[in-house]
Structure formats: C-alpha cells, structure tokens
C-alpha positions in Angstrom: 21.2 43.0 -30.8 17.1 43.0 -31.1 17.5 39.2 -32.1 19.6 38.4 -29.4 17.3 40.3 -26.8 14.1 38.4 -28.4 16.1 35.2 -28.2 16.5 35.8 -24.3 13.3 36.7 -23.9 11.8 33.5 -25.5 14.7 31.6 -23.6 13.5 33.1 -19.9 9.6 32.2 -21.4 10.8 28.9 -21.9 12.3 28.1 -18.3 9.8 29.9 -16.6 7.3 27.4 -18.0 9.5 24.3 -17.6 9.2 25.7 -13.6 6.0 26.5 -14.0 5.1 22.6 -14.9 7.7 21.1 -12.7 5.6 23.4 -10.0 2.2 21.4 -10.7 1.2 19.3 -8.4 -0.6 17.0 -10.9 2.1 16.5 -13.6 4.7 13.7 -13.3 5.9 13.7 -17.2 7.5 9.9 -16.2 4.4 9.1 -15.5 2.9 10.6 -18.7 5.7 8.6 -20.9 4.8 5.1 -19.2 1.1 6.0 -20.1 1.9 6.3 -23.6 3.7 2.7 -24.0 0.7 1.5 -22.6 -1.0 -1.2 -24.5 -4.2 -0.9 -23.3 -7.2 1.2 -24.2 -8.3 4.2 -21.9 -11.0 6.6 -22.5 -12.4 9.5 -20.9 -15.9 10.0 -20.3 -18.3 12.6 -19.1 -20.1 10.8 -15.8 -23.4 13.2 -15.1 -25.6 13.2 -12.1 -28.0 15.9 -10.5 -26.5 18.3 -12.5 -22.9 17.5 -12.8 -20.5 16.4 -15.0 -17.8 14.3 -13.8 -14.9 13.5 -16.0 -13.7 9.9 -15.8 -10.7 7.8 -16.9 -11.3 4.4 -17.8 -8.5 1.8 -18.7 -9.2 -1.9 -19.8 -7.7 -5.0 -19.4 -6.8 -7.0 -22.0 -9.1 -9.8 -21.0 -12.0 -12.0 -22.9 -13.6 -12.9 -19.6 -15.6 -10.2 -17.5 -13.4 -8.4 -15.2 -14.4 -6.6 -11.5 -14.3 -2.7 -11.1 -11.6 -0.7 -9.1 -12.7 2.6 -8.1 -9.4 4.7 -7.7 -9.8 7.8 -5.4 -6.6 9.9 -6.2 -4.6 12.1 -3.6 -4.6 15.5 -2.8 -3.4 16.3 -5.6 -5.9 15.6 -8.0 -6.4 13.1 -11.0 -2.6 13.3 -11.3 -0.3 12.1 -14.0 0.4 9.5 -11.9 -2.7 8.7 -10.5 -3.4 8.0 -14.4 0.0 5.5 -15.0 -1.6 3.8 -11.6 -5.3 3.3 -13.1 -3.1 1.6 -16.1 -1.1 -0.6 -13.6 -4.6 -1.7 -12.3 -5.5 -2.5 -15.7 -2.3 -4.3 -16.6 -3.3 -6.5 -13.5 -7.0 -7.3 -15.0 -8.9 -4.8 -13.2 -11.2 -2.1 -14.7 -10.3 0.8 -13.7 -12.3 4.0 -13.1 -11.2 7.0 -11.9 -13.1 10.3 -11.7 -11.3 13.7 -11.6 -13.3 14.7 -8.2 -12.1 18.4 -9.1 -14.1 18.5 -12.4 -15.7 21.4 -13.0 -13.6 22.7 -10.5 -10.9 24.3 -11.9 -10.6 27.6 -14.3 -13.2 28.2 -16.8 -14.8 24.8 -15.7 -12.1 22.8 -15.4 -10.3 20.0 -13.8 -7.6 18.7 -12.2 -5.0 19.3 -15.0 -6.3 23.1 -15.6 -5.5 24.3 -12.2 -1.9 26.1 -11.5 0.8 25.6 -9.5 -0.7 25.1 -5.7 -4.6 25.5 -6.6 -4.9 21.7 -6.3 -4.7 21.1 -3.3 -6.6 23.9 -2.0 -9.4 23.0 -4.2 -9.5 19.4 -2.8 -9.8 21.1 0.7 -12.8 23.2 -0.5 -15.4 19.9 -2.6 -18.1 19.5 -0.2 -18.2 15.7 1.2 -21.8 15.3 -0.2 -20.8 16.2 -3.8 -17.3 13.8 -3.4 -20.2 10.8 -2.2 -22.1 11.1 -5.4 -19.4 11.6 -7.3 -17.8 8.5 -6.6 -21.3 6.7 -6.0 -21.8 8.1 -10.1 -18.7 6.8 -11.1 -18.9 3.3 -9.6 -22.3 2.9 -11.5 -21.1 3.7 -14.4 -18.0 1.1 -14.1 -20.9 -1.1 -13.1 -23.0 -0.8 -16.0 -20.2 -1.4 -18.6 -20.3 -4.6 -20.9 -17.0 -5.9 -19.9 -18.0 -5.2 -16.0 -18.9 -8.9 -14.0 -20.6 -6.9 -11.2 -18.2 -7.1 -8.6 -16.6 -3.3 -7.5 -13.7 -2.3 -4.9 -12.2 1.3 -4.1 -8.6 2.2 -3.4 -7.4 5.1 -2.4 -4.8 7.3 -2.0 -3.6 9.7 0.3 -7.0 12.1 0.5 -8.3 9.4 -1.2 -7.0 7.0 1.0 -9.4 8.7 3.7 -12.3 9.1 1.4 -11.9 5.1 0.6 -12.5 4.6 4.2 -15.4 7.2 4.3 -17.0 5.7 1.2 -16.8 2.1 2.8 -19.7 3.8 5.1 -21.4 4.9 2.4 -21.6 1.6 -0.1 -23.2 -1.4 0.5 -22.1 -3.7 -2.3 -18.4 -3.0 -2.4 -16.0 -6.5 -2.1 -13.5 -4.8 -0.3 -11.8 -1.1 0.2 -7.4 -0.4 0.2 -6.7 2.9 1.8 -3.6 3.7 1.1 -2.1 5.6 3.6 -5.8 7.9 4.8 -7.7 8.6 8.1 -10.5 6.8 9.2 -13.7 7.7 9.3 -15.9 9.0 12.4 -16.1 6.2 14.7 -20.1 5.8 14.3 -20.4 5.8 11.0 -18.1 2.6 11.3 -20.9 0.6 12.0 -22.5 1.0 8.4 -19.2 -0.5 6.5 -19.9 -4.0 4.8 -16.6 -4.7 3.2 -13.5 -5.5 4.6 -11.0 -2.7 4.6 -7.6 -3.6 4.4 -5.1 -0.8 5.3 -1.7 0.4 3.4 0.7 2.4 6.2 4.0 4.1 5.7 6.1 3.6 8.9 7.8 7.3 8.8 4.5 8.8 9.0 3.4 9.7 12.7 0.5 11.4 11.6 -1.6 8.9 9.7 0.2 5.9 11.7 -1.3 7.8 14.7 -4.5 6.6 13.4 -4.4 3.1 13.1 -4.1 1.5 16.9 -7.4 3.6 17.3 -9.2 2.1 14.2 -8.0 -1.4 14.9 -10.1 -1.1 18.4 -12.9 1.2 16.8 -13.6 -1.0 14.2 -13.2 -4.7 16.2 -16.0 -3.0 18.6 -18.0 -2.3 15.5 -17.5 -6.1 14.6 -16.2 -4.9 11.0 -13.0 -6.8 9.7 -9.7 -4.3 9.2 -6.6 -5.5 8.8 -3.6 -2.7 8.6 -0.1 -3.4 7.4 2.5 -0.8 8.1 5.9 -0.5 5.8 8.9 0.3 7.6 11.1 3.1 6.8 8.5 4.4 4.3 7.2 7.7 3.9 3.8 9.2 3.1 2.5 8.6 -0.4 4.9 6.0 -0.7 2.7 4.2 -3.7 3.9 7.4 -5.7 7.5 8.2 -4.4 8.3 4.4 -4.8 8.3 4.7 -8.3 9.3 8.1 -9.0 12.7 8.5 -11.1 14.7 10.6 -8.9 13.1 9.4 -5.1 16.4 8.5 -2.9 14.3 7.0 -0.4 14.6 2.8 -0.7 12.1 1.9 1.9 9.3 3.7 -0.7 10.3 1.5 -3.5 10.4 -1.7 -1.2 7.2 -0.9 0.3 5.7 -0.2 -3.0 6.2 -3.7 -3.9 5.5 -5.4 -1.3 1.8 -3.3 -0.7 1.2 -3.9 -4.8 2.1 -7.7 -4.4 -0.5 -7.5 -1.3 -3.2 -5.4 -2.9 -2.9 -8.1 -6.0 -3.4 -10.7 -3.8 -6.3 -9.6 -1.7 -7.9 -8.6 -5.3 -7.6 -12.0 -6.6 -9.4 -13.3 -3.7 
C-alpha cells in the first residue's frame, strides 16, 4: 500500500510539472526538437554594458563569405523556445543572428527568460525600463557588428513587443539597412522623424488592435518623408509568425501568412 501511495504521489508530481511547463509562456518543446537537428552552430554569450550583463544567442550560417546581422527582438513572451528555432531559420537563410534575452537578469536569482514561471514573463516584459531595452539592443547589435564573420551591414526584426520595439529602435539607430515589425505599434509620431531605414511592416488581418495602427503610420510616416511599406495577411491572427508553425494551430490563414511574410522578409533581406 505505501508503494502504491508513493507511486501516486510521484505520478501527480509528474503531471503537475508536465502542466507546469505546458503553462510557460517561453517553452514550445517543438520548437526545442527542431533546434536540436539544427546543423548550424549557436552559442550564447554574455553581452555587458554599464553594468549589465545581457545574455545573447547567436546562430551562424553556414557561409564562407561575410554575412549581415539580424537583430531579433522576441515577443512578450521573452527569448522563447521559439524565438530560438526562428534565430536558426534566419541562419538557415544566411543571416547572423543575434538575439538578446532582454529579461536577463531579470528573472529569479538573476535570471532570464527561461527561469521565470508560469505568467511572470510577461509581466516582466511590461516592467524593463525603455532606456535599459535601448542599450540593450544597441549592446547587442555591436557585438553582432564586431564579429569576424560580420560584413558590417545590420537589420532588426521583431516580434509582437518586439515588433513595437523594432519600430522604436528604428528611431534610435542610425546605421540600420532596414527594420520588419512583425505585427507591433508604432512609435510616437515625433520621434518618427529620426528613423533612417526603411521599415517594412508584417500585419495579421484578424487583429483590430494593431491593424488599428497602420492607416495612421502610413500618413504619420509619409509626412515625416520616411519610407514604410505595410502588408496585411488576411484571415491571420496575432503572432501569426509563431502560430503558423506551431503543431497543433487549426488556424490556416497563420500558416499561409507565415509563408508568404517569410518569402517577403527573404526577399527584402536579399536586397
């Protein structure tokens, strides 16, 4: 009888950790499986600046020639499973890819991004002070910069929050080629007029909120004389990028508009 009560008790332990996982924001154990097939060679780093230390995935191409930088700016949910398997697709593609856990040092005991329990992601992200997510990312694209295999040349895309903070950082960066938000705000309408690159925008059409956006950038940014050009997939939802590929998503419009915005995003990077 003791066995069978310790067996149950190790059997509830196990379930209520499987929920416990499936609960995290951040994990996406497809994701994790595609990253370990992955040919190519990823590291993490420690970025530091003023004090900080930022912790960075980079994936390589398997390239002989210099290759530009993407600077990925994950969602709301952190420096996700999945925003990992999508620095490797970048990579696959011919891109470096660097992406900084913006939550590092962040989560418990110092942690980041995968330390944090079920629903302290996100309101984590809604605490980092804008400042700190500037230099961050403005670390983290040095460093890309400054790597052997780099050629000099640097974009951002982002996702969701990070599709937002793309847009902000366009303000904030002078040498950037170009920025992809995926699916984020726009920035305040006069820091428009500091923005260099060309932003090309990512929309999902089922998303009133964020779509609500875009007819006022289009005029916003054609007054600041800054080139924008917004694509909108219909039938799509929010964070489309991630439910198009995601095992058990019923929604068709996400995968079609996942391939027809990673089709676009190739193309405007090969430019």
């Amino acid at each position: 009888m003791k066995r069978f009560a310790a067996m149950l008790i190790l059997l509830a332990a196990i379930l209520l950790a499987a929920q416990t996982a499936a609960a995290q924001e951040w994990s996406q154990p497809w994701a994790r499986e595609r990253i370990a097939k992955s040919p190519r060679h990823s590291e993490w780093v420690t970025v530091k600046h003023d004090g900080r230390n930022v912790e960075t995935l980079i994936v390589y191409p398997e390239s002989k020639e210099k290759r530009p930088v993407v600077l990925i700016i994950h969602e709301i949910f952190g420096l996700s499973d999945w925003a990992q398997e999508l620095a490797d697709e970048v990579a696959a593609a011919g891109y470096i890819a660097v992406a900084p856990d913006l939550l590092s040092g962040a989560g418990p005991n110092g942690g980041r991004t995968k330390d944090f329990a079920a629903g302290g992601v996100m309101e984590a992200i809604g605490k980092l002070n804008p400042d700190q997510v500037t230099a961050d990312l403005n670390a983290a694209a040095d460093y890309g910069l400054k790597l052997s295999a780099a050629n000099g040349k640097l974009f951002v895309a982002g996702f969701c929050w990070g599709g937002s903070q793309t847009f902000r950082f366009a303000t904030n960066r002078a040498d950037l080629s170009a920025a992809f938000v995926f699916y984020g705000g726009p920035p305040a309408k006069e820091a428009m007029a500091k923005i260099k690159a060309p932003v090309y925008g990512f929309y999902a059409g089922n998303d009133a909120r964020i779509g609500a956006t875009v007819p006022g950038t289009v005029d916003d940014m054609k007054a600041a004389g800054k080139a924008y050009d917004p694509v909108t997939y219909d039938g799509a939802g929010h964070g489309f990028m991630r439910a198009g590929e995601t095992p058990d998503d019923t929604n068709a419009a996400n995968k079609t508009a996942r391939e027809a915005a990673w089709a676009r995003w190739k193309s405007l990077l090969a430019k």
